[in-house]
VOMI-645855 format. One record per residue (C-alpha): x, z, y. Coordinates in Angstrom, 1 decimal, m for minus. Layout:
# VOMI-645855
       c1       c3       c2
        X        Z        Y
...
***
This chain:
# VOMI-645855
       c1       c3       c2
     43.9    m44.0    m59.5
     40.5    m46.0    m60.1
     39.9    m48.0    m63.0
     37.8    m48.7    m65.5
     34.9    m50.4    m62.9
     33.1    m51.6    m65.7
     32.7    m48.4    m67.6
     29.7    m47.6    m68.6
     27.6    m44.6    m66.7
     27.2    m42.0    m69.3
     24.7    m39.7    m66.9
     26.8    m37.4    m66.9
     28.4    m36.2    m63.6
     32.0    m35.2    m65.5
     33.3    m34.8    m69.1
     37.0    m34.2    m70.7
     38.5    m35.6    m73.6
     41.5    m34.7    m75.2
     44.3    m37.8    m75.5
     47.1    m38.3    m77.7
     49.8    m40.3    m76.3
     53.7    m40.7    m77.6
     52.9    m37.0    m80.0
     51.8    m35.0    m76.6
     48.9    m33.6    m75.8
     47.3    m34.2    m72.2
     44.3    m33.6    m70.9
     42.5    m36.1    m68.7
     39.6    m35.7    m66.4
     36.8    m39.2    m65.9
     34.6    m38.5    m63.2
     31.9    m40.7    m62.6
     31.2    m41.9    m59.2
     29.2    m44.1    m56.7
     30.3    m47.2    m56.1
     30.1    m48.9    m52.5
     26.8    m51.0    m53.7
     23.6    m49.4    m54.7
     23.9    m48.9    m58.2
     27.0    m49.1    m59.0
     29.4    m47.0    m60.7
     32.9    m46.5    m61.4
     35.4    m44.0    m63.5
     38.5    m42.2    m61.3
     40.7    m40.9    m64.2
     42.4    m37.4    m62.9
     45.3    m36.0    m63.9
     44.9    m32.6    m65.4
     47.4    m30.5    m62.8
     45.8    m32.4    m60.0
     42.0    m30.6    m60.4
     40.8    m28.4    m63.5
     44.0    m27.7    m65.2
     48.0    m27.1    m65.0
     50.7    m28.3    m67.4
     51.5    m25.1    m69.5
     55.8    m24.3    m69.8
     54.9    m25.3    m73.6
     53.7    m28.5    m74.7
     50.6    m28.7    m75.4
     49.5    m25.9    m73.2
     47.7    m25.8    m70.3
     46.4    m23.1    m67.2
     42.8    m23.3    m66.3
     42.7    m23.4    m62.4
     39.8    m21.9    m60.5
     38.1    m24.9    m60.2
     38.2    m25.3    m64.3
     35.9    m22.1    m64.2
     33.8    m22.8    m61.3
     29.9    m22.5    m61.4
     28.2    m26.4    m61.9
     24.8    m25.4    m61.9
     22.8    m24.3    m58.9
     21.8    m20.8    m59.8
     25.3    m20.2    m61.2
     26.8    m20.8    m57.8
     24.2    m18.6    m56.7
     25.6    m15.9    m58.8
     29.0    m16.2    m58.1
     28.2    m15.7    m54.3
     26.5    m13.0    m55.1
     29.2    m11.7    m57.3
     32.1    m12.1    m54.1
     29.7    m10.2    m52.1
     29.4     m7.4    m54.1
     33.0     m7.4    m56.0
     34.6     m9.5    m54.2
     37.0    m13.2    m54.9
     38.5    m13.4    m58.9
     42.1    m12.4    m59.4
     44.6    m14.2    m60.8
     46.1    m12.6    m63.9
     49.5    m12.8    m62.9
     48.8    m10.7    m59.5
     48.1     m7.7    m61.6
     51.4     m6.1    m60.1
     50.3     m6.7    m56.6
     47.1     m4.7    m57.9
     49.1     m1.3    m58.3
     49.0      1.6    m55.8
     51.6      3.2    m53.9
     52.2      6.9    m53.8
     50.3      7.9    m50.5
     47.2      5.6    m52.5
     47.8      7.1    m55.7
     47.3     10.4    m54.7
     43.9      9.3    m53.2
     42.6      7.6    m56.5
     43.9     10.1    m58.6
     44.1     13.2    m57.4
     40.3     13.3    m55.6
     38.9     15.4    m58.9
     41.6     18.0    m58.7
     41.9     18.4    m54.9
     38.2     18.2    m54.6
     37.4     21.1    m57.0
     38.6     23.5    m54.6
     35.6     23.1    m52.6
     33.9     24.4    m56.1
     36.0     26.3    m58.4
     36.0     29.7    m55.9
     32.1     29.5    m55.7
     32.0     29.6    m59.7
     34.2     32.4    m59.5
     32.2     34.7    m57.4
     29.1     33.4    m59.4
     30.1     35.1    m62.4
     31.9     38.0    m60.6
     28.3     39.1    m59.0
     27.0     39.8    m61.9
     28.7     43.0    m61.8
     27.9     44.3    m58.2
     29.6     43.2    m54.7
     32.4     45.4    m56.0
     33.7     42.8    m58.6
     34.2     40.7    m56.0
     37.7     41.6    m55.1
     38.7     40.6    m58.8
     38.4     36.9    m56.9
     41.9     36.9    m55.5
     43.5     38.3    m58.9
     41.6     35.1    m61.1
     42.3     32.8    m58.6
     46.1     34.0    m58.7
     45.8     33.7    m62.9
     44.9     30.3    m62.4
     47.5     29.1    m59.9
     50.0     30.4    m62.6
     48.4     28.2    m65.4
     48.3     25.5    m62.8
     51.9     25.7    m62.2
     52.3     25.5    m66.3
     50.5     22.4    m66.5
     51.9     20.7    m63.7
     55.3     21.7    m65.1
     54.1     20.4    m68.9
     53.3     16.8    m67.9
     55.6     16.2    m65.6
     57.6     16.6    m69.3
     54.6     14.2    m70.1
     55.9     11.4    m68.0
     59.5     11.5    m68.7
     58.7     11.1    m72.2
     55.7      8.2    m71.5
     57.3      6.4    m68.5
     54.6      3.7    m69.4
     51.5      6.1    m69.6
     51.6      9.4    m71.9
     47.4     10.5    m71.5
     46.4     12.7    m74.5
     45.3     10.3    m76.6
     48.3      8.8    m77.1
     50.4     12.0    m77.1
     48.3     13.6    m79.8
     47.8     10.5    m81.8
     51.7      9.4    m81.7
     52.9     13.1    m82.8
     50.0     14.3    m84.2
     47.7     12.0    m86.3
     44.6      9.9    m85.8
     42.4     13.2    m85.8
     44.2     15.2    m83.2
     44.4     11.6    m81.5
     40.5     11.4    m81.1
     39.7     14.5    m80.6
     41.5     14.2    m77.5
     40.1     10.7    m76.1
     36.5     12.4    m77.5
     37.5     15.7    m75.1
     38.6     13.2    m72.2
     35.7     11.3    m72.1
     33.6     13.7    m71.6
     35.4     15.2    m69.0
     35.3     12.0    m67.5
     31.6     11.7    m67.4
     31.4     15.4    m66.7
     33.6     14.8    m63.5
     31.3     12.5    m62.4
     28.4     14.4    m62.6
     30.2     17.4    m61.1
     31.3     15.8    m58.5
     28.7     14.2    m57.3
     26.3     17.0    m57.6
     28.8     19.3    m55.7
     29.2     16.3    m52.8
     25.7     16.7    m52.5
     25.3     20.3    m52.4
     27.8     19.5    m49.4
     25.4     17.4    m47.4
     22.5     19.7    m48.5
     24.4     22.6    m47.0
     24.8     21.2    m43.5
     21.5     19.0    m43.6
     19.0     21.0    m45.5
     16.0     19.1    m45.1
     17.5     16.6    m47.3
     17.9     19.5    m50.1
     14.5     17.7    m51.9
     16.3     14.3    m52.2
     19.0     15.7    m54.3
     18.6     13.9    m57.5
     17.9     10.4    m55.8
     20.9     10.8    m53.2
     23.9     11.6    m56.2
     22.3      8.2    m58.5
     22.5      6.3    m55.7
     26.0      7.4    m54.9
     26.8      7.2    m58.9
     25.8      3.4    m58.0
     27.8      3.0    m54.9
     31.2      4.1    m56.4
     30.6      2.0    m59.5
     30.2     m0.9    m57.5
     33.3      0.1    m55.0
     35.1      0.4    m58.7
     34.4     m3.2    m59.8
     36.0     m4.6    m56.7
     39.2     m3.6    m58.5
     41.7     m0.5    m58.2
     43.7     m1.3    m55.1
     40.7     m2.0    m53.3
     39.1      1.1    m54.3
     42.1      2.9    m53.6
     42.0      1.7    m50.1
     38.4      2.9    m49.4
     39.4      6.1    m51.0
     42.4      7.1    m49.2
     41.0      7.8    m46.1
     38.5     10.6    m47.0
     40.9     11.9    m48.9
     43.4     12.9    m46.2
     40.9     13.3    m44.1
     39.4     16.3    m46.6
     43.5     17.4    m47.1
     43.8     17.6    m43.0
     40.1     19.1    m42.6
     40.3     21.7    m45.6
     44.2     22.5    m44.4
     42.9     23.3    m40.6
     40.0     25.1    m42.0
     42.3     27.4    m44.0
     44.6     28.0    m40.9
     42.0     28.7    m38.3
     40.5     30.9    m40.7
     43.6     33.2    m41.3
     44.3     32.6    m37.4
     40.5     34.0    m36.7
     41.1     37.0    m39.4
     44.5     37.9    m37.6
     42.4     38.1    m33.8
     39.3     39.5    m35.5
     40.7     41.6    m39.0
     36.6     42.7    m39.3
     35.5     39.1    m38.7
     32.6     39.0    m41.8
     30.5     35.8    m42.9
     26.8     36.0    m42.1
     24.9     36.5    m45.0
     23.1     33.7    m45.7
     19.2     33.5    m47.0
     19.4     32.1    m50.2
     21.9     34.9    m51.4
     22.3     34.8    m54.9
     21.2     38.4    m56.4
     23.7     41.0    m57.3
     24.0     42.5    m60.7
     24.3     45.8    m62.3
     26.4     45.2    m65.1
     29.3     46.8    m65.8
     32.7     45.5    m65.0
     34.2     44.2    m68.1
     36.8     42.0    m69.4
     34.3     39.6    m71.1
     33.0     39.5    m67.0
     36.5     39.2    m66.0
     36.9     36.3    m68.7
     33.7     34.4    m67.5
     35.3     34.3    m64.2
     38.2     33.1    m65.0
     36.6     30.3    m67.3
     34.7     29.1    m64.7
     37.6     28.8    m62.4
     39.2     27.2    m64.3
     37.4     24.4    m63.2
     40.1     23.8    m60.5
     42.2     22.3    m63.4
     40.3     19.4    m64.0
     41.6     16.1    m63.2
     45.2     17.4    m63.4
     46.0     15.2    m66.4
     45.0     12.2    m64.5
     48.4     11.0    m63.1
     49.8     11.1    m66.5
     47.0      9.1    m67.9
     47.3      6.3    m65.0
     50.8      6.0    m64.8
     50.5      1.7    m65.5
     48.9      1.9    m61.9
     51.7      3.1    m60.1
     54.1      0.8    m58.4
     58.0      0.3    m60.0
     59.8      3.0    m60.7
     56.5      4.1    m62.0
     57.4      7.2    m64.0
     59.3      8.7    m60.7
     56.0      7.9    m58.4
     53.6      9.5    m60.3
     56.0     12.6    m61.0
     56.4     13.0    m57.6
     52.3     12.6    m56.7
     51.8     14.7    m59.4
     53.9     17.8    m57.8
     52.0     17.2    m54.3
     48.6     17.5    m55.5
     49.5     20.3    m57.8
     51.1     22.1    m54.2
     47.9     20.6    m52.6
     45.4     21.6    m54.7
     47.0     25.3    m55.6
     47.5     26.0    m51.9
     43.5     25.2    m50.8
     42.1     27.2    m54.1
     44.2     30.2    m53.3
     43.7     30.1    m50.0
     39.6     29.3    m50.0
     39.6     32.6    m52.3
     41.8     34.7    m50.4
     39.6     34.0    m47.1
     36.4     34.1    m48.9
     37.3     37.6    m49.9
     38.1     38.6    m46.7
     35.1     37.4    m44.9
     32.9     38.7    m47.6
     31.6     35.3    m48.9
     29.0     36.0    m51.7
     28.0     33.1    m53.5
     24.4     31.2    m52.2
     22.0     28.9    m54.1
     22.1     26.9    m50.9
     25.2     27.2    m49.2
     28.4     26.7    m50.5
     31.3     29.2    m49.9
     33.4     26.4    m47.7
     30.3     26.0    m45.7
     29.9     29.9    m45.4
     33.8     30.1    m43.7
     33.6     26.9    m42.7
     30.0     28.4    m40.2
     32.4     31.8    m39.7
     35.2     30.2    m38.8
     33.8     27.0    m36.4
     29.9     28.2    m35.7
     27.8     25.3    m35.0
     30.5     23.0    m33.4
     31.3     19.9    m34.4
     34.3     21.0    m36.5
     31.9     22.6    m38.9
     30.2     19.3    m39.8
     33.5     17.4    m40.0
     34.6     19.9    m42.5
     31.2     19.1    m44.4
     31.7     15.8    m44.4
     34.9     15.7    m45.4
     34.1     17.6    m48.3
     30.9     16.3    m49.1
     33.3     12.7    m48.9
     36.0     14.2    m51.4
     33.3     15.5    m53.7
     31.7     12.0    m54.0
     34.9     10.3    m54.2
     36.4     12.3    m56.5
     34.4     11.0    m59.5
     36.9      7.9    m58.9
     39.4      9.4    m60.3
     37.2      9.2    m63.8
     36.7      5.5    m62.7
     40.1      4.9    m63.0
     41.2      6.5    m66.0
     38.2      6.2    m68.2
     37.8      2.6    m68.7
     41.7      2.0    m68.8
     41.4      4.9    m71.7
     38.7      2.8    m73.3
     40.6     m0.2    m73.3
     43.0      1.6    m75.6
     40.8      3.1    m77.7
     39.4     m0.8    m77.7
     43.0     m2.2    m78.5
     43.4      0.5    m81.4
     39.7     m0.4    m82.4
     38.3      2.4    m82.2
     35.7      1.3    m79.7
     33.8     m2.1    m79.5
     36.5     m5.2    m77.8
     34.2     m5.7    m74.9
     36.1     m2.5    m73.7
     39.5     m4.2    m73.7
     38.7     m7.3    m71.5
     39.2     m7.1    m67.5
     36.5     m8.6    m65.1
     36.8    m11.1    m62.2
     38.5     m8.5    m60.1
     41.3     m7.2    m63.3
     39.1     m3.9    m63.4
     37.6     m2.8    m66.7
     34.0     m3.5    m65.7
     32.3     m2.8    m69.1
     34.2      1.3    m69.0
     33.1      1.1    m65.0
     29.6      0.5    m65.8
     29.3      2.8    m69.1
     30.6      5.5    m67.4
     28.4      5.2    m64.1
     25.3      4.8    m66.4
     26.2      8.4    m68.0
     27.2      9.9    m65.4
     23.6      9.1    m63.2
     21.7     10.2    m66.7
     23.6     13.3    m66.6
     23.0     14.3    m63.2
     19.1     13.4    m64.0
     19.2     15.4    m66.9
     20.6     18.4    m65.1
     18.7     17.6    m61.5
     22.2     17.5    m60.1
     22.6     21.1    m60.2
     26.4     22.2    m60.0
     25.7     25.7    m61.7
     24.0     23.9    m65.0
     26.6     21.5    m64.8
     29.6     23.6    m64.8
     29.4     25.6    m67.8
     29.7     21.7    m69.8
     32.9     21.4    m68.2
     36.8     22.2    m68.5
     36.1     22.9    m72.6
     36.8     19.4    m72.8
     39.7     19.7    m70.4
     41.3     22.4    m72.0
     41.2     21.0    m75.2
     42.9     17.7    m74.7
     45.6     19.8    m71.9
     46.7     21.7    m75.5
     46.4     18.7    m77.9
     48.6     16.6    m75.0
     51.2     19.5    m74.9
     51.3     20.1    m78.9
     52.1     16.6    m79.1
     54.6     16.6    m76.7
     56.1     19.6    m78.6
     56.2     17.6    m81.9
     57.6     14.6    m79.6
     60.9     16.9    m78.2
     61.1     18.5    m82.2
     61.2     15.0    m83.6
     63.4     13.2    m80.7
     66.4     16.0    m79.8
     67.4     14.3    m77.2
     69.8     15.9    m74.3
     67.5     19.1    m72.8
     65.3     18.4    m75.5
     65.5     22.7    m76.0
     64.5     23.0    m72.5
     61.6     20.7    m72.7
     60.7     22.1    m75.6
     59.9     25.5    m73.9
     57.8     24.0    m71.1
     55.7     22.2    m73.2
     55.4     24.9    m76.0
     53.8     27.7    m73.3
     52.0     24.8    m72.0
     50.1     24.4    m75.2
     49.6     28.6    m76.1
     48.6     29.1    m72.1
     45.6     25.8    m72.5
     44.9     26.9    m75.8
     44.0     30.3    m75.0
     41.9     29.5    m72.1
     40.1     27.0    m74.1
     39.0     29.6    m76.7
     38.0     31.4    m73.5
     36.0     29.0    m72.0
     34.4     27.6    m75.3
     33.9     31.6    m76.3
     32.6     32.7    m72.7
     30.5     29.1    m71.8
     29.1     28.6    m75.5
     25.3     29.5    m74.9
     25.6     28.8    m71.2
     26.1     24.9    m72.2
     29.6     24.4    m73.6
     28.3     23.5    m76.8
     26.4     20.3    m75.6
     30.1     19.2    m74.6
     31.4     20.0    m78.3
     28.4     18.5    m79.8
     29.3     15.6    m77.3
     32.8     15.1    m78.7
     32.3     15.9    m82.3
     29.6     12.7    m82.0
     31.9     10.5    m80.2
     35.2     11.0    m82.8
     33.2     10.4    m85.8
     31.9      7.1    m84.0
     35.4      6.4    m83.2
     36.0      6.7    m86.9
     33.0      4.6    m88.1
     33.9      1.5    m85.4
     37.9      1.7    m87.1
     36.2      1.7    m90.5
     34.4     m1.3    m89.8
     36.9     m2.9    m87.9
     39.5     m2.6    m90.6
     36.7     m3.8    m92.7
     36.1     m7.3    m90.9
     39.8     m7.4    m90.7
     40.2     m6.9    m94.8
     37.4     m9.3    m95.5
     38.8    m12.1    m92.9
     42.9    m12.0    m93.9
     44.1    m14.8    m95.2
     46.4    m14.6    m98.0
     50.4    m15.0    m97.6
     51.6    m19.0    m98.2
     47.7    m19.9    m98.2
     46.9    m23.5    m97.2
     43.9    m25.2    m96.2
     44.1    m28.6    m98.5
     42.6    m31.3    m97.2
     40.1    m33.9    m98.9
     38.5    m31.2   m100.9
     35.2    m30.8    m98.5
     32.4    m29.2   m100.3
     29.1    m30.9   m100.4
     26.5    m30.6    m97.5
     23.2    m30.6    m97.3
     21.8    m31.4    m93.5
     18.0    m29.8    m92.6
     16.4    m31.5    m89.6
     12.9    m28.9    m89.2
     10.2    m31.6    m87.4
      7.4    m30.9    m85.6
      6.2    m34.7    m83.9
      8.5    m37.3    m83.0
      9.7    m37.3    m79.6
     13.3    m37.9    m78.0
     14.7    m34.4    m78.5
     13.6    m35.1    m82.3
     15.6    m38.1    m82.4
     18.9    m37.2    m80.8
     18.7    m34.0    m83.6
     18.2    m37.1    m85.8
     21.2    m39.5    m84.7
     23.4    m36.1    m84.4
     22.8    m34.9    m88.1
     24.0    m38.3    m89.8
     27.3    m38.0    m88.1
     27.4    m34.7    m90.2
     26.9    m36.0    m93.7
     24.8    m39.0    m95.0
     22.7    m36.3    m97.4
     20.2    m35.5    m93.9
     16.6    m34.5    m94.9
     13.9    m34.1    m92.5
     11.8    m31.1    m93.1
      7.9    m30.7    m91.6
      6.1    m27.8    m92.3
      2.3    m28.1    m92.0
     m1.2    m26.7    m92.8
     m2.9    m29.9    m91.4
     m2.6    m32.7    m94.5
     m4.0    m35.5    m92.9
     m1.6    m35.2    m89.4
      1.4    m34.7    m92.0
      0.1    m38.0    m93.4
      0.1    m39.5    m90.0
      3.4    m38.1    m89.1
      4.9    m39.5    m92.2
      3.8    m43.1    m91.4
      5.2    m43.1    m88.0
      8.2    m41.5    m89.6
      8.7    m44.3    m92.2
      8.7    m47.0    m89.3
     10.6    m45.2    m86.7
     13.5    m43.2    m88.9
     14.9    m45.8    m91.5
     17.5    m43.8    m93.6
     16.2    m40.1    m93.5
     14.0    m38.9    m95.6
     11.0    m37.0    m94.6
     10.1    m33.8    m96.5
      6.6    m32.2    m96.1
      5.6    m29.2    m97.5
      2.0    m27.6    m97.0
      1.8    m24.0    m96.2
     m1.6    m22.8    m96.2
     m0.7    m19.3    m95.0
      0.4    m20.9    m91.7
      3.6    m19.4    m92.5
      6.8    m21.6    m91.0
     10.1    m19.6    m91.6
      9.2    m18.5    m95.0
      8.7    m22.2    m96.8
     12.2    m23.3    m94.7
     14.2    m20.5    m96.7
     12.0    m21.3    m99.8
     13.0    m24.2    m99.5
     16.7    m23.8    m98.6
     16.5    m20.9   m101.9
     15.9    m24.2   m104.0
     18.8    m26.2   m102.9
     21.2    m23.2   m103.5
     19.6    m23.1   m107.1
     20.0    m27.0   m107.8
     23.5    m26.9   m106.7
     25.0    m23.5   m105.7
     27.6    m22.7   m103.6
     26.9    m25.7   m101.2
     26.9    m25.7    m97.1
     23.4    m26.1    m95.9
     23.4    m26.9    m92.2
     19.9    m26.3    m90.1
     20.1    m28.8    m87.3
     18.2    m27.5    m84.3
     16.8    m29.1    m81.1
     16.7    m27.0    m78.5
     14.6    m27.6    m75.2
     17.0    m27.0    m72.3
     14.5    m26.2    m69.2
     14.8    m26.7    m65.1
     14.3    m22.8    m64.6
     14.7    m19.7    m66.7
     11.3    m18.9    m66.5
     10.2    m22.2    m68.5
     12.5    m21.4    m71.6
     10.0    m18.8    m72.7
      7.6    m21.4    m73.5
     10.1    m23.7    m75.7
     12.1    m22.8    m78.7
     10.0    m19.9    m80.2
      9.5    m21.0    m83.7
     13.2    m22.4    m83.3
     14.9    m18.6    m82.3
     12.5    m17.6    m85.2
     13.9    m19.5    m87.8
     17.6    m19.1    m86.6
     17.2    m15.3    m86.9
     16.5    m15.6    m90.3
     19.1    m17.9    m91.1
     21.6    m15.7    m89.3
     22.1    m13.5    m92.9
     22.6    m16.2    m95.3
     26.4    m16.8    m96.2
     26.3    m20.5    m96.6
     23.6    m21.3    m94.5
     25.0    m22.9    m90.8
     22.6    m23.2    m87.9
     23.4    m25.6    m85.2
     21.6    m26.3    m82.1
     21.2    m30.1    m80.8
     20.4    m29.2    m76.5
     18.0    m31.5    m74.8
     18.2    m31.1    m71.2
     14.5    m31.5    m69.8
     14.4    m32.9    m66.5
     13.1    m30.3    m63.0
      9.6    m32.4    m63.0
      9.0    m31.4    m66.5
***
């Protein structure tokens, strides 16, 4: 509907005001627009559902519509293309269940770390086991047989997990529920730096991969897993189904690869019981030592590795499509099939073809070469592993920030970690944890064997926490087959307890202490961020039945700081009297005669303000200001003092540097004062400024 032809053009392309008609709220949009002669404007009022916003079911509530929060400015829209290119259109709130991932894509996103250390965890083995002579070696299939066991005990202990926490039972809130805050923390603390770890790991080991079947890259190392670090974080902030998508692929294509792999290879052995891998040049030296159980124990720490990631499903269960709790018990019992079934199997056939561990080539690229030679099956395998590696950090990208969030709901980390981007992923714990990850593997030069021994403490720890919790949960509940429960979960926390005294005892000087040093840091920040939280909260509560009584305002005093008259000076000016009628003007010099000057043209241009001037011969602006203000709170304490700035608003970033210095100054320093208000008057400067 048009109206209002005579309306006077504000300049400004579009503003909203809030009406009150008949008690109700509405909102109401006047856009200014071109008339049919030159010159000539009129208003078209716009009902709120028709453009920017959407009656609310309430009243007096309303739904911002895309176009409510669309970019106005040039360089905004600018961003925002930018931003779809890289992460793609926003998503609506309310499609956040369309966002969660079936079974077959569940077991790509989560599952990736655990499946993907198969490709590792028997190299680490052998590492260890070598120290001790090419005889230790057959040890390999005993450890790796250990470790399927305390596989199946874990799988077993949080599928118990998920019965219990049908909406998402991770470790942190396991331990914290049945334990206490401490246990609680510890365990986020331990899982977030697994996460980070599995990042590192895996990316480092992805590129081992590629610098195993392409070794002229081998120099590149540390520039090729940042730039991947980078890639995944960006494929992360398009949001989880999308990721999940990219993902799937590589990963069944690594299950279907790795599976053939294993079958030709005990299909070769069968034809050809003396087939032997070639001994490649980089062969890591054998030892002398004796064979002893703290070797034994090394070995079996470092395998251990295989575990990682196992907890995920139980820490992402809010992902899963409806019944939620039955999908991600149910992908939780194929990957632990999966994943035991390729790290048995790559250590059995290892063993048989006499795989020694290399510096340069892993032990799936040594069968892999045995099994396949030269052929273009032997590079698909490669890739597909080299693909699972990389993509297995993504399992870290989707349950570290949604454990952040948490933490950030419980306040025990900063709020910024509780909000979801454009795409209803957690940017900020996507883009903290790819930015650790890539120092990490800088750090450590993406090197697998330095990285290892910093990993699965962390795992371990928060596996027992989780299942000590759980045992407390079935203890304090009773509920039908509680006694049964109860049994699971109890070996499942002696069984990870014990191998995490073995890992932290055996890995201590080797590195594992950086990752308790890590988590002891990262609970006591916890700790300090609640403290302050409940702090704020404390300081800010309102007491019960309080109410804010009108007509008893406190007295204000208005500061206008002046430099020259000009029109940014004067709409500060006009703004501050509709603040209070006590508005001084306040011009700091070391140049008498211009204040004089200034004061005349003041007098005759500015009728009801006073002008103050006060001469500072050290050149000193901010200091006199809060001298100043210092002497109003004296004269009459307790008062408001308000500090009404202008502030330049330029054409292009760039120019804003050379406006507003002396203004930024003055507000820092005001920033600390407990009745002092700042306020900020823009003045948009026009592009031939």
């Amino acid at each position: 509907m048009a109206e209002n032809a005579g309306r006077k053009d504000t300049g400004e392309p579009s503003h909203l005001r809030l009406q009150r008609k008949r008690a109700i709220q509405d909102v109401e949009q006047t856009e200014i627009l071109r008339g049919s002669k030159p010159g000539s404007r009129y208003g078209r009022r716009v009902r709120a559902g028709e453009r920017h916003f959407e009656r609310g079911e309430d009243e007096g509530t309303f739904r911002a519509t895309a176009r409510a929060t669309a970019p106005r400015t040039g360089p905004q829209r600018v961003w925002r293309s930018t931003r779809r290119v890289l992460f793609g259109a926003p998503i609506a709130s309310e499609e956040a269940e369309e966002q969660r991932l079936p079974k077959t894509k569940a077991l790509a996103v989560f599952s990736s770390d655990a499946l993907s250390s198969s490709a590792y965890a028997t190299d680490e083995i052998l590492l260890v086991l070598i120290a001790a002579g090419t005889g230790a070696l057959t040890h390999s299939i005993e450890i790796a047989l250990a470790i399927g066991v305390l596989l199946a005990i874990v799988t077993f202990s949080y599928r118990q997990t998920i019965k219990a926490y049908p909406s998402g039972g991770g470790a942190y809130i396991v331990a914290r529920e049945n334990l206490g805050d401490v246990p609680g923390l510890t365990a986020a603390a331990a899982l977030s730096v697994d996460y980070i770890l599995t990042v590192a790991v895996s990316i480092a080991a992805g590129v081992f991969a590629i610098t195993s079947a392409v070794p002229e890259v081998r120099h590149l190392g540390v520039e090729i897993a940042v730039a991947l670090v980078l890639v995944i974080t960006l494929l992360n902030l398009r949001g989880l189904r999308e990721s999940g998508t990219i993902f799937a692929i590589p990963t069944y294509l690594f299950i279907f690869a790795f599976a053939a792999l294993l079958i030709a290879g005990f299909v070769r052995l069968g034809l050809d019981p003396g087939l032997k891998a070639p001994i490649p040049d980089a062969l890591h030296p054998a030892g002398s030592q004796n064979l002893s159980w703290f070797i034994i124990l090394r070995a079996f720490a470092s395998g251990c590795a295989a575990l990682t990631g196992v907890e995920a499903i139980s820490n992402g269960i809010p992902a899963f499509k409806k019944p939620e709790s039955k999908n991600a018990s149910t992908t939780l019992m194929w990957m632990a099939i999966i994943l035991g079934a390729f790290f048995i199997g790559m250590t059995i056939l290892a063993h048989q073809l006499g795989v020694q561990h290399s510096d340069e080539v892993s032990a799936p690229a040594q069968i892999a070469r045995t099994v396949f030679g030269h052929s273009p099956l032997f590079y698909a395998v490669q890739t597909a592993t080299a693909a699972i590696l990389i993509l297995a950090a993504n399992t870290s990208y989707a349950d570290f920030p949604r454990l952040g969030s948490i933490l950030a709901r419980d306040r025990f980390l900063p709020h910024q970690f509780l909000f979801r981007g454009d795409r209803l992923a957690f940017s900020n714990g996507i883009v903290v944890l790819g930015a650790a990850a890539a120092m990490l593997l800088v750090i450590f030069e993406a090197d697998v064997d330095r990285l290892i021994p910093l990993y699965a403490f962390g795992v371990f720890v928060s596996f027992t926490l989780s299942q000590s919790g759980m045992v407390m949960h079935w203890l304090r509940l009773r509920e039908p087959g509680w006694q049964r429960s109860i049994v699971i979960n109890f070996v499942g926390a002696v069984a990870t307890a014990i191998v995490a005294v073995i890992v932290g005892g055996t890995k201590f000087d080797e590195g594992a202490w950086i990752s308790m040093l890590a988590m002891f840091f990262l609970a006591v920040t916890f700790f300090a961020i609640y403290r302050h939280y409940m702090g704020v909260e404390r300081r800010l509560a309102v007491p019960g039945g309080a109410i804010l009584q009108t007509g008893t305002r406190q007295r204000q005093t208005v500061l206008v700081p002046v430099d020259e008259i000009n029109r940014a000076v004067l709409r500060t000016v006009d703004y501050a009297r509709t603040m209070s009628p006590n508005v001084t003007a306040l011009h700091i010099t070391d140049d008498v005669e211009a204040a004089q000057r200034l004061r005349d043209e003041w007098e005759s241009t500015v009728l009801d303000v006073q002008l103050v001037i006060i001469d500072s011969p050290y050149r000193s602006f901010v200091a006199p200001v809060i001298s100043y203000i210092d002497a109003l709170d004296r004269s009459e304490p307790g008062q408001y003092v308000t500090v009404v700035l202008p502030e330049f608003r330029t054409a292009w970033p760039w120019q804003r540097f050379l406006h507003n210095q002396s203004a930024r100054r003055l507000k820092n320093a005001l920033l600390d004062r407990p009745n002092a208000v700042i306020t900020e008057v823009p003045y948009h400067l026009g592009g031939d400024e």
